[in-house]
N, C-alpha and C positions, 0 to 999 in steps of 0.2 A: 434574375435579370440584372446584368452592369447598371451601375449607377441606384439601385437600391434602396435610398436610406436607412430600410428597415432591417435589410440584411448586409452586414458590414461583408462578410464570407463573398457574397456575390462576385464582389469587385477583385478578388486572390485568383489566380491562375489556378491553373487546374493542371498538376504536371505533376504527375504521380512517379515518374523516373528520378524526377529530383529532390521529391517528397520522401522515396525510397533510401536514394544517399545519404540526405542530412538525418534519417532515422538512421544507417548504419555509422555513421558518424560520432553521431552519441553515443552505441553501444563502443562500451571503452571495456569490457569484458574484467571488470574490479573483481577482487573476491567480497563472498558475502560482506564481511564484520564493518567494508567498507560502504554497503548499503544500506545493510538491513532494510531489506526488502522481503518481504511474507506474503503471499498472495493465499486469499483462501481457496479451498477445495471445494466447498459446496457454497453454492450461491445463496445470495439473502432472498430465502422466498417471502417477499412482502404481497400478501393476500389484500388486505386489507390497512391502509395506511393510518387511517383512523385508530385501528387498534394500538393504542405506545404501549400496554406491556409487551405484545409477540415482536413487534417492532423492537425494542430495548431487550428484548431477550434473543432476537435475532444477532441483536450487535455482540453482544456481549458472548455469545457461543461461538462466534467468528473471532472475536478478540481472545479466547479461550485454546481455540485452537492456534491460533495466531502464534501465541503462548508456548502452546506446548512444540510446535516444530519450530520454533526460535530457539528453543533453551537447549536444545544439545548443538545445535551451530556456534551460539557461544560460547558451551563448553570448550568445543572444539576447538574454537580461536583464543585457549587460554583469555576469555577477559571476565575478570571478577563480577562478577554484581549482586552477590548477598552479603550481610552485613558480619564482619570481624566476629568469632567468637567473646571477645571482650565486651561486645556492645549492648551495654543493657537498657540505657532507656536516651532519647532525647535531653538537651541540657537547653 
């Protein structure tokens, strides 16, 4: 309902042709290395929110996979990110 308090959204138009544009607007079609963007493949089945170990093991297999389809995209983009063979410890 316009005028809302409780819903700020209420009051926004509703124009999905021009919702449509300013989304294609953004897509500026960059390659990867300039977004790093990773999107997972399987979704976080959260059963149970209560539970924080499957919770935190949920994130963390997602960050994992995340991981492993990132590291040949950078390979690919020549950019470094392990550390010098000379490098032995923290100074």
């Amino acid at each position: 309902m316009a005028g809302d308090k409780s819903n700020p959204a209420a009051d926004l138009p509703d124009n999905p042709v021009a919702l449509q544009a300013f989304a294609n607007d953004l897509n500026l079609n960059l390659p990867w290395i300039e977004t790093l963007t990773i999107t997972a493949k399987d979704p976080h089945n959260l059963t149970d929110p209560e539970d924080e170990l499957k919770r935190e093991l949920g994130f963390y297999n997602q960050a994992l996979q995340a991981v492993k389809a990132a590291k040949p995209l950078v390979l690919q983009a020549g950019v470094p990110f392990g550390r010098p063979d000379d490098y032995f410890a923290e100074m």
